[in-house]
Residue, then its C-alpha position, 0 to 999 in steps of 0.5 A: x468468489x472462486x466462480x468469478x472470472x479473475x479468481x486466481x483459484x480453480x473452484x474444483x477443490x477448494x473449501x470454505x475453512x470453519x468459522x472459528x469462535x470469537x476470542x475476546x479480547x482480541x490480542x493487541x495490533x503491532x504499535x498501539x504502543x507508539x514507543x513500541x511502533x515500527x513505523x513511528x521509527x522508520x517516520x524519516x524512511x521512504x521514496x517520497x516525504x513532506x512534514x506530516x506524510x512519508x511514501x514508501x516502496x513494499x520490496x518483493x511483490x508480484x505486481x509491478x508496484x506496491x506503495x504504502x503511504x503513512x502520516x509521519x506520526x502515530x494516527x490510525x484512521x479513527x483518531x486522524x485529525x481533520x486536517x490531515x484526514x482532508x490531505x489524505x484525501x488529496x494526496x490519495x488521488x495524485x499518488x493514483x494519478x501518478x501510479x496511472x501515468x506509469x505507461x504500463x499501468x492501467x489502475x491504481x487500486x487503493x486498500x486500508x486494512x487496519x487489523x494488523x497495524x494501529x499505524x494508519x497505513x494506507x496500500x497503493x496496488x498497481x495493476x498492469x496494463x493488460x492484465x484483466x485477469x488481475x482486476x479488482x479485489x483479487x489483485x492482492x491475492x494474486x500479487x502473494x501468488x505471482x513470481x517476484x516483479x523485477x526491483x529495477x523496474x519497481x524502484x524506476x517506477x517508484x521514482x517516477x510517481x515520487x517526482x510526480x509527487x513533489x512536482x503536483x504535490x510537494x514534499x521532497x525525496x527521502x535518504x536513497x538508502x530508505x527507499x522501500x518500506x515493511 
């Protein structure tokens, strides 16, 4: 992949690490327990609510603007119910829809890694216009390598896609004060 031509590494010089054996059984994610689950506590925290869903801000990130959606209530992807799998769907694509509206955004990429957490937890990357070098799945990697994107620019950012949010969608803004997520 280093051959690729949006790789944020030079391929002179780097190497494959070992692959370790498997060790079973695997240690346990953050939150199985929901008694023991951030993100069950922080169910009323983000940029953007409704009933069942919360929208937050990830604070601190290289790429103009990262936002991470979860259902108010302890579901992973395998045992998220029916109906809240079909407005996943829905609300995916006006959350893309408001973070490609953003005048210098051109994509919006879309990410569910479940090996850290066992709270759904579902990751909105926005690529900036212009950066072709940014493209596709390297975008997370080069958002750990940049310098940090300015916060004033991300929370008017943010706020923009939540007003979009409730205006196509509905829901309602969160407390100010818990406006950014993990």
């Amino acid at each position: 992949m280093t051959g690729w031509d949006v790789s944020p590494f030079e391929a002179e010089g780097l190497r494959v690490s070992a692959l370790r054996p498997p060790v079973l059984p695997e240690a346990p994610r953050h939150g199985e327990d929901p008694a023991d689950c951030d993100e069950c506590r922080s169910r009323d925290e983000g940029i953007w609510l409704d009933d069942r869903w919360r929208l937050a801000r990830i604070p601190g990130v290289g790429v103009p603007l990262v936002l991470m959606l979860f259902p108010r209530d302890h579901y992973d992807m395998a045992d998220l119910p029916d109906d809240l799998a079909a407005e996943l769907g829905v609300l995916t694509t006006h959350i893309v829809r408001h973070v490609q509206a953003l005048p210098h955004i051109s994509r919006a990429h879309v990410y569910r890694i479940g090996d850290g957490a066992a709270h759904l937890h579902v990751w909105f990357f926005a690529r900036p216009e212009g950066q072709a070098q940014l493209y596709g799945s390297w975008l997370p990697v080069w958002d750990d390598l940049l310098p940090e994107y300015p916060a004033h620019v991300a929370d008017t950012d943010a706020t923009a896609v939540a007003d979009a949010l409730i205006a196509s969608y509905g829901g309602r803004r969160s407390d100010p004060d818990s406006r950014t997520g993990p």
